[in-house]
N, C-alpha and C positions, 0 to 999 in steps of 0.2 A: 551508432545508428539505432533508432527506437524500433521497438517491438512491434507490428500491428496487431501482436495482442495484448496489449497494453492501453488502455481509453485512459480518457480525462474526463473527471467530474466535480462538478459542484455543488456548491451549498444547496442549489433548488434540484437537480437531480442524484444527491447520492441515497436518501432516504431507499430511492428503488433500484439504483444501482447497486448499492452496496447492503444496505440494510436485510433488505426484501428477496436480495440473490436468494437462489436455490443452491449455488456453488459456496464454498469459502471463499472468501475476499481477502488479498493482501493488499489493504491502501499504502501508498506512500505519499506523504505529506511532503511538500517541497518548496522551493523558492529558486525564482533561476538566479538569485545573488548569489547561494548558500555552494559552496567550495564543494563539502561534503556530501550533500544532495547530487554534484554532477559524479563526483568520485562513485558513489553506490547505483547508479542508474542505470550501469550496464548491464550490472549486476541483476535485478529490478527488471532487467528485460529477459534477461538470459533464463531465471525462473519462471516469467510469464509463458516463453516458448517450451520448456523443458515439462510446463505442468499445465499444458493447453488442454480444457477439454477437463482439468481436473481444480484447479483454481482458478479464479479471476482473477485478475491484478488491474489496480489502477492507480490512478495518481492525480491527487488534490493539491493546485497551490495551493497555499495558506494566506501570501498577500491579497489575493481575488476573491479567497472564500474562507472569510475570518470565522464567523459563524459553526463550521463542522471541528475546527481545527480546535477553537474552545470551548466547543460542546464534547469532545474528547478530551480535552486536557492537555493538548498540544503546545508546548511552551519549547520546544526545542527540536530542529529539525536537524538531520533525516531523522523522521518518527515512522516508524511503518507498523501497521495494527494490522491485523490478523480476525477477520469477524467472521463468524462462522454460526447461524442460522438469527442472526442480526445481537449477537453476544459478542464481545471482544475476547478472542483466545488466546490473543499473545500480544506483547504491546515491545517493541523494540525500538533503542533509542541511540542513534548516533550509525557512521559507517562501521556495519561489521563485516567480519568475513562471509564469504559465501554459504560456508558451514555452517551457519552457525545458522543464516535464514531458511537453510535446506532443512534442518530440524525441527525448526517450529513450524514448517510448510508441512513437514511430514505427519509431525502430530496435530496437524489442524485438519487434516485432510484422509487421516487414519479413522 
């Protein structure tokens, strides 16, 4: 079940969603084809609720919204960036363990 603190955004809104936030931002780049992308999602949600109030989270297709995905550099999904006063802090690439995004959530947010 998805988070309701978890939004969707796109290529014409992430500039001020995500860029512009005052919080940290963990995007996650997705596709509903991609295996891996549903495998990590609960995940992806589970953080958004655990760290409400202290990061944002969101989540970008990449087939809807080509344009953010290769203006990051986005060639492989689940890709989840970590942007933190509109800088990229941490750039993570494929399903990892929970651990391992709790860390770079902590140091993005430290």
């Amino acid at each position: 079940m998805a988070s309701a603190n978890v939004s969707h955004v796109t290529d014409s809104n992430f500039e001020d969603e995500v860029v512009k936030s005052s919080q940290p931002v963990l995007i996650d780049f997705w596709a509903p084809w991609c295996g891996p992308c549903k495998a990590i999602a609960p995940i992806v949600d589970q953080l958004a609720d655990e760290y409400a109030g202290k990061l944002k989270v969101v989540k970008l297709n990449v087939d809807d919204n080509p344009q953010t995905a290769a203006r990051y550099g986005v060639r492989g999904i689940p890709n989840l960036l970590i942007i933190k006063g509109g800088q990229v802090k941490e750039q993570i690439v494929g399903a990892v363990p929970k651990g391992h995004l709790v860390r770079a959530v902590d140091a993005a947010i430290a």
